[in-house]
C-alpha distance (Angstrom), angle and dihedral (degrees) to the residues before:
residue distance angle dihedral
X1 . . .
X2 3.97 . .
X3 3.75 115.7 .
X4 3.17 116.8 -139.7
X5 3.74 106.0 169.5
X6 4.07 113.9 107.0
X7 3.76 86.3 -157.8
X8 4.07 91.2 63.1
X9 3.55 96.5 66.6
X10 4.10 139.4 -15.5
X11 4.42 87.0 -114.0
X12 3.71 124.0 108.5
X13 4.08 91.2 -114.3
X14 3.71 93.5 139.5
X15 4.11 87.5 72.5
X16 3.93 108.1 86.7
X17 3.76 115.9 -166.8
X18 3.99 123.5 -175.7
X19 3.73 115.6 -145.1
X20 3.25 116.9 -147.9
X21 3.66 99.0 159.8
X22 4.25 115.9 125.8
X23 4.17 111.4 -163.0
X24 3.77 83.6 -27.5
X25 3.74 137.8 83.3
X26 3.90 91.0 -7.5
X27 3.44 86.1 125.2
X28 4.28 84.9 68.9
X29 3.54 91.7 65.1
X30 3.61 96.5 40.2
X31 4.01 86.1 64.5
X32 3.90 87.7 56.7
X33 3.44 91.8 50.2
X34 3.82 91.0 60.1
X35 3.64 96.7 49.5
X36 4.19 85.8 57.4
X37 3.52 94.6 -98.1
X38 3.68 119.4 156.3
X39 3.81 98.4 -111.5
X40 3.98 118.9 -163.9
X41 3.74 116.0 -172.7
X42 3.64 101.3 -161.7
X43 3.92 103.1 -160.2
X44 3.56 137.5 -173.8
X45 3.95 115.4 -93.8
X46 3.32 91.8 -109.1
X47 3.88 100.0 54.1
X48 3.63 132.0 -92.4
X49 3.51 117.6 -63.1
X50 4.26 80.8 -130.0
X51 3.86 78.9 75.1
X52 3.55 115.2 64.7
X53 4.07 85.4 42.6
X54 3.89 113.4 102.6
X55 3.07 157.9 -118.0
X56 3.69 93.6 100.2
X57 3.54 135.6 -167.7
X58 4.00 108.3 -89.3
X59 3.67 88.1 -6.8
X60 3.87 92.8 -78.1
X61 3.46 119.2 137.4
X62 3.98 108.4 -120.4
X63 3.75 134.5 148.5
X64 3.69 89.5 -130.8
X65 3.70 94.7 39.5
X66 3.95 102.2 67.9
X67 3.92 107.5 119.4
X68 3.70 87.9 -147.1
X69 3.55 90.3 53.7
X70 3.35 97.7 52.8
X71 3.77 96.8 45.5
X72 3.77 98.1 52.5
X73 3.88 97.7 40.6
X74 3.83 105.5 37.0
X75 4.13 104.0 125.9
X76 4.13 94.1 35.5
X77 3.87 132.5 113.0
X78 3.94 108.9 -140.0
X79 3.87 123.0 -128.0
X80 3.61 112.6 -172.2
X81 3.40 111.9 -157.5
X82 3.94 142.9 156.4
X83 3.87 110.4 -133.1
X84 3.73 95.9 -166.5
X85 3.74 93.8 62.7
X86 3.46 113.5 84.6
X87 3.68 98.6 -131.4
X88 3.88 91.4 52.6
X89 3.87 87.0 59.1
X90 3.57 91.5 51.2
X91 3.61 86.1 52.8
X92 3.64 96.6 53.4
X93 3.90 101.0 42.0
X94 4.01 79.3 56.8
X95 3.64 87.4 50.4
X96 3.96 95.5 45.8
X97 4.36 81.4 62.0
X98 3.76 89.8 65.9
X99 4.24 95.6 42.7
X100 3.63 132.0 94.4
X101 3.65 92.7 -175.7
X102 4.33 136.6 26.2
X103 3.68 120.5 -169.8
X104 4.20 124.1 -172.1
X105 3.50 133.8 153.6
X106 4.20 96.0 -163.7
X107 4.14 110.9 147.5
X108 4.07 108.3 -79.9
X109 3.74 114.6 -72.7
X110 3.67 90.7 16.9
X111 4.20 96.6 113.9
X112 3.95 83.0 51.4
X113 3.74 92.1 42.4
X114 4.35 78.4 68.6
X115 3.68 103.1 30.0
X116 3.70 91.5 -102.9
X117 3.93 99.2 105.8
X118 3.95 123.0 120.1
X119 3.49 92.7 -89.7
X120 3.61 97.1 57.3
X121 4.08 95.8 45.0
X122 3.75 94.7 29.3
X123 4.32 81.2 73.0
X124 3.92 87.4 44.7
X125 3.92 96.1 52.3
X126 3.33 110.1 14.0
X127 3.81 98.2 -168.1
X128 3.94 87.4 53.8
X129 3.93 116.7 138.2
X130 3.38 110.1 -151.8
X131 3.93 125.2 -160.4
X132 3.48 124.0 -171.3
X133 3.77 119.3 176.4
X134 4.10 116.8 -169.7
X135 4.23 124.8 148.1
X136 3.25 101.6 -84.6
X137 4.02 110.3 1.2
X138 3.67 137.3 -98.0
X139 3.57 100.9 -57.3
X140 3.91 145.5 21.3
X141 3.97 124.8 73.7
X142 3.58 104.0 -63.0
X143 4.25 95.7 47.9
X144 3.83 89.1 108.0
X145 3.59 104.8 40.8
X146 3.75 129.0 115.0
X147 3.77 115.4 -94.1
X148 3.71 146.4 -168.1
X149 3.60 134.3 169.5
X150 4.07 83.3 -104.5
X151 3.39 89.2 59.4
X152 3.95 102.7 40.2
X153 3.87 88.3 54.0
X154 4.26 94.1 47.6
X155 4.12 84.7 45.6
X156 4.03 96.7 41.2
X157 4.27 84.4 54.0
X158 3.92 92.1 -114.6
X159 3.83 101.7 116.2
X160 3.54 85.9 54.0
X161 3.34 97.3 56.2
X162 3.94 101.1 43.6
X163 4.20 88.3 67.1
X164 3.83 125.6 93.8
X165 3.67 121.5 -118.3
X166 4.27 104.2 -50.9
X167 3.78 90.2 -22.6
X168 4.13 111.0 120.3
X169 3.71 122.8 -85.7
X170 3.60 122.6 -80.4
X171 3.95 125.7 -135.1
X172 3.83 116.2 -140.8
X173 3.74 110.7 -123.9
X174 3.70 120.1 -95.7
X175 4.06 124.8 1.1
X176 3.95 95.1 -43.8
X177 4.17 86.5 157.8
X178 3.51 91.6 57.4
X179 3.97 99.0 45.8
X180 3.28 88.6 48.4
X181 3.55 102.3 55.9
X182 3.89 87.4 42.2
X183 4.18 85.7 56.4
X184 3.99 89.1 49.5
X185 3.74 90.5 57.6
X186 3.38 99.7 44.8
X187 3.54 91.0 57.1
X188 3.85 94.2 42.4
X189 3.47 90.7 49.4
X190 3.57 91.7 53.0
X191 2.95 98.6 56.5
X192 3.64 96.2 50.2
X193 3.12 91.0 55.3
X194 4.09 98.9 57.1
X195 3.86 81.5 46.0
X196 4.21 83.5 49.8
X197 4.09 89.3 55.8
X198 3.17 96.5 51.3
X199 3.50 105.1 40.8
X200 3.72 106.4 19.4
X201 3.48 94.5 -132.0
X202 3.57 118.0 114.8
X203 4.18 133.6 -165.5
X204 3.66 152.4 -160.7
X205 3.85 121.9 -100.3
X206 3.68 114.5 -147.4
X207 3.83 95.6 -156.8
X208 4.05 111.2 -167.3
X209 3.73 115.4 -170.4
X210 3.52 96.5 -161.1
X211 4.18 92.1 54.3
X212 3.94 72.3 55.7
X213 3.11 102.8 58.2
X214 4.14 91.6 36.2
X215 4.24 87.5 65.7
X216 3.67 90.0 53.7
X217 4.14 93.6 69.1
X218 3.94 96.0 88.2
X219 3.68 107.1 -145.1
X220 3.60 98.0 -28.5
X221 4.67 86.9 114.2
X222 4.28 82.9 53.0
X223 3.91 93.1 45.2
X224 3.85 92.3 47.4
X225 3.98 86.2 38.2
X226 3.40 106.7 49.3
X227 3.81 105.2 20.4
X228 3.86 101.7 31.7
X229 4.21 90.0 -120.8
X230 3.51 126.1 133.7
X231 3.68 98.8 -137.5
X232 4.36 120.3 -150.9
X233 3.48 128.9 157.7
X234 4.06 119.9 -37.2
X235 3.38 89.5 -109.9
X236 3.92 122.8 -141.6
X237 3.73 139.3 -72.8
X238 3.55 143.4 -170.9
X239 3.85 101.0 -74.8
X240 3.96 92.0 10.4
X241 4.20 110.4 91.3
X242 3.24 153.0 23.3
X243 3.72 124.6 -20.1
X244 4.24 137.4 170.5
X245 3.20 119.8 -106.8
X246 4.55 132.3 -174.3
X247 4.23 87.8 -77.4
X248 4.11 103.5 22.1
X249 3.52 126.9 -50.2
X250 4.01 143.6 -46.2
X251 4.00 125.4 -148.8
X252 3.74 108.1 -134.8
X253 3.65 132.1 -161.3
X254 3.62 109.0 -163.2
X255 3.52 108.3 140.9
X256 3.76 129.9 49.7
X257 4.02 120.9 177.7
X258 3.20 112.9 -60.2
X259 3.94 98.0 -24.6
X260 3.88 118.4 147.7
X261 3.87 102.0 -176.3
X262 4.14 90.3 51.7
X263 3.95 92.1 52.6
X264 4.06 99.0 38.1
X265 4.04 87.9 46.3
X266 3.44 100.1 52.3
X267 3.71 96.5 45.2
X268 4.01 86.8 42.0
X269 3.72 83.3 57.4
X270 4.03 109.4 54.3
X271 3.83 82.8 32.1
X272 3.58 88.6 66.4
X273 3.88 86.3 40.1
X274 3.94 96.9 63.0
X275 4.18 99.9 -81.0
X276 3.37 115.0 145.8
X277 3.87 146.5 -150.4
X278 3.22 98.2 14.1
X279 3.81 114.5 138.1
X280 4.10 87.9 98.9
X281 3.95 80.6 73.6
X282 3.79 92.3 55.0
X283 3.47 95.5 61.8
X284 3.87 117.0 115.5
X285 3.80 102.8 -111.8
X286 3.90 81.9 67.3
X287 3.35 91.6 72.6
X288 3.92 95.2 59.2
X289 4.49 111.5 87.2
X290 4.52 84.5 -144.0
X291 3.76 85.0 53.7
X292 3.78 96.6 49.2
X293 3.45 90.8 48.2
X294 3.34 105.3 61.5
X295 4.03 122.0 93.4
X296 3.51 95.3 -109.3
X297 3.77 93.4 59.4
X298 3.80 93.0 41.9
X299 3.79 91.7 60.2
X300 3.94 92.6 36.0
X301 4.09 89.2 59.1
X302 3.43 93.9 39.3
X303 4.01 96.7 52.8
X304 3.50 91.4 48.7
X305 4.18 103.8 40.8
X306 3.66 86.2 44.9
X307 3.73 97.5 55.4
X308 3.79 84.6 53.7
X309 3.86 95.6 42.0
X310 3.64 103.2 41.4
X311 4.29 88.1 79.0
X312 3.46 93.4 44.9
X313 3.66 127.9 73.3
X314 3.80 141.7 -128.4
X315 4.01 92.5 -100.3
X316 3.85 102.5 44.6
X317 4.16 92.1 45.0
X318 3.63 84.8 49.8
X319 3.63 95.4 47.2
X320 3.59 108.9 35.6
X321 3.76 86.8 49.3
X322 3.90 91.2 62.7
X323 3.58 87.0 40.3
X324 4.31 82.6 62.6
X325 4.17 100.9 32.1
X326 3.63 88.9 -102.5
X327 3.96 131.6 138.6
X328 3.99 120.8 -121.3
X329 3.62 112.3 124.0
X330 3.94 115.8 -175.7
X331 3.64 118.7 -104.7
X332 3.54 101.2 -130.0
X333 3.56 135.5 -142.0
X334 3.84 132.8 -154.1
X335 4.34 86.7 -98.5
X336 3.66 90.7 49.1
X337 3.90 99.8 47.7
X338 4.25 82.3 47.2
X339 3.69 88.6 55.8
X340 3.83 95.4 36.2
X341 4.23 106.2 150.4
X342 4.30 79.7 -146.2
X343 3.36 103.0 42.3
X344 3.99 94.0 44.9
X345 4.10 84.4 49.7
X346 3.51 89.8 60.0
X347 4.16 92.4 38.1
X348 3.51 86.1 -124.6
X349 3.77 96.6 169.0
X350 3.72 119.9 62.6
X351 4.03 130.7 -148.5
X352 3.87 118.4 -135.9
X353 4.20 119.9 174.5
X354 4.06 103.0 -136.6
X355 4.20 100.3 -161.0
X356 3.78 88.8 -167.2
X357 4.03 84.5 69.7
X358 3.39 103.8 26.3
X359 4.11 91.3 -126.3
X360 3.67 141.8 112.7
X361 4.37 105.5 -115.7
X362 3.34 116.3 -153.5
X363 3.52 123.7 -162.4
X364 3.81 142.1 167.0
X365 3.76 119.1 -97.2
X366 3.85 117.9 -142.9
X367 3.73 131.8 -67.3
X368 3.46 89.8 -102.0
X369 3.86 149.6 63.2
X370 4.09 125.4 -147.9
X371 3.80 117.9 -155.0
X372 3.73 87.8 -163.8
X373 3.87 108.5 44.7
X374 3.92 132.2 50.9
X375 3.98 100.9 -135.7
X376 3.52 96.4 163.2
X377 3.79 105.5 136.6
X378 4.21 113.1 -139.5
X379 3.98 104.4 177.3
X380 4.04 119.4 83.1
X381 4.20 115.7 -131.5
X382 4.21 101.3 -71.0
X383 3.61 122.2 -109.8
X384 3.71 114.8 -117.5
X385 3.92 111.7 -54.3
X386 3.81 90.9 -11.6
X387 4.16 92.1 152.4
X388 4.11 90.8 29.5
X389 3.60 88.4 108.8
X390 3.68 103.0 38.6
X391 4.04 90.4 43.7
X392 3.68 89.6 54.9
X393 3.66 96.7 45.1
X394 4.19 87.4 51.9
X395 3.89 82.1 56.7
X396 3.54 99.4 54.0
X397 3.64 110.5 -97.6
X398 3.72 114.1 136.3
X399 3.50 121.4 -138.9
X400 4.04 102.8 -90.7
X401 3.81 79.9 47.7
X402 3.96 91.2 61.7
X403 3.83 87.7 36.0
X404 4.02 94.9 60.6
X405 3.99 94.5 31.6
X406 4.29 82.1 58.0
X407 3.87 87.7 42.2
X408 3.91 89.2 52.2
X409 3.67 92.8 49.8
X410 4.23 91.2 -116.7
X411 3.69 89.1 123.6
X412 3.94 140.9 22.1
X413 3.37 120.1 -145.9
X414 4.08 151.7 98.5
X415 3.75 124.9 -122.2
């Protein structure tokens, strides 16, 4: 049941959001749920797509197994619903009454397609803030094209810029398109949603994930603007990257224009700590950026930093070269940021028992702490209608209601 007494707890419980995001923009709802909003992911009848996507836990395929899953809906009730059936609209316009916030990220003109679009609900809830995240927004020439996060990242300019020099365009990791889209409505739902409390009025947020992924580029519009350049990555230099180290590999900054003290201190420093054969790198021409950047001086760093770094690990480069004012950060990989000395100081990384699996999940908090609110979230991802019977009830349905709306295939769920 939603709380919606301030003197119960110091959370924002009294906002109710419906998710009714499938693979995409999840991630919008998940941010509600760990500011203690009551978060209802209203899901198809036959599962989230989110579901049947892997990895899974142990490598066995299970609905309530997916690691994405988990992640992105940890904190939410489940609603299973069928939207084409008449009574499931009925049951969602009821629901819309009760919300301060819905989320979806169906094709453009979809909601309407049912009779579920702004329009209809904005006249059922007039304080309603409606997000709607698609690839490139409601309107303009591309708002029915095909999409993947691929493509949103080559069409938003970021591919582009994650390359070196004329080398080929590098893809981000992971669905960064997608999560950023999802952070973008979050925030513009937000703040509808202040602007909703105060003035009762709600709107409709025309979410495009490509605009995302176009504010992400730095100041490579200005340097194209205003200087005619088509900006990408600064590329790397002899002394300036990436470089392997005894356990995987270390980015070092050791060189900086024309700077004498940076270069001399850092190879005074792993001098001291055992490096050898270096008095090639003291030579003059090291100190000029062209010079560095050439091939030969690439490879000549390289060959001799890596001799040096290969018995050395991630943790005593990194920590020797604070020790000596110099810059080599650890490259870290999912084990190290799990065993992180900072982020277990600030218990970064939360514990939550999921009984569908049997298994303790853990899962990073936020990137922030609140002296004022407990955001903590307590309740593992839901299985598949988990709250379908307890939402309904809250609506009004009595129990031979649920019974025959299960019966009809409406709504999924078990009492």
């Amino acid at each position: 049941m939603r709380n919606n007494n301030d003197d119960d707890d110091n959370t924002l419980s009294d906002i109710r959001v419906l998710d009714l995001t499938g693979g995409v923009g999840e991630y919008t709802a998940k941010l509600y749920a760990h500011i203690g909003a009551d978060v209802i992911h209203v899901e198809p009848v036959t599962g989230d797509p989110l579901r049947n996507k892997g990895p899974f836990y142990k490598d066995l395929v299970d609905e309530n197994g997916g690691m994405e899953f988990l992640y992105c809906n940890i904190g939410k009730k489940s609603l299973a619903l069928d939207l084409s059936d008449g009574e499931g609209k009925k049951i969602l316009k009821k629901l819309c009454k009760t919300a301060d916030v819905l989320i979806e990220s169906f094709s453009p003109g979809h909601m309407d397609d049912l009779g579920l679009g702004y329009e209809t609900l904005a006249k059922i809830n007039p304080k309603l803030v409606y997000a709607a995240i698609t690839p490139f927004g409601q309107t303009g020439p591309y708002r029915d094209y095909p999409f993947s996060d691929l493509t949103l990242m080559a069409l938003g300019g970021f591919l582009f810029l994650a390359g070196n020099e004329n080398e080929k365009p590098v893809r981000a990791c992971g669905e960064q398109a997608f999560q950023m889209g999802a952070a973008y409505a979050a925030m513009g739902s937000m703040i509808a949603l202040y602007h909703a409390r105060h003035t009762g009025e709600g709107q409709f947020i025309d979410v495009s994930m490509q605009a995302c992924v176009a504010t992400a580029l730095e100041n490579a519009i200005q340097w194209y603007d205003l200087q005619g350049v088509n900006r990408r990555n600064v590329g790397y230099e002899a002394g300036l990257g990436v470089y392997r180290c005894q356990d995987g590999f270390v980015c070092v900054v050791a060189a900086f224009g024309r700077t004498r003290a940076m270069w001399e201190n850092f190879l005074n420093w792993i001098e001291r700590d055992g490096a050898e054969n270096l008095d090639e790198l003291r030579n003059e021409k090291w100190f000029e950026p062209e010079y560095r950047k050439t091939d030969e001086a690439r490879s000549e760093f390289k060959k001799r930093f890596e001799e040096y770094s290969a018995k050395r690990t991630k943790a005593h480069l990194y920590d020797e070269s604070m020790k000596n004012r110099c810059v080599v950060f650890p490259v870290s990989d999912g084990k190290d940021i799990f065993e992180n000395a900072q982020f277990n100081y600030r218990d970064f990384f939360k514990t939550i028992h999921h009984p569908a699996i049997d298994a303790d999940v853990y899962f990073p908090a936020y990137g922030f702490e609140m002296s004022g609110l407990d955001v903590e979230i307590k309740t593992p991802a839901p299985t598949k209608g988990q709250h379908s019977f307890e939402l309904l009830e809250e609506l009004g349905y009595t129990e031979s209601d649920i019974e025959g709306l299960l019966k009809g295939g409406a709504v999924y769920g078990a009492k």
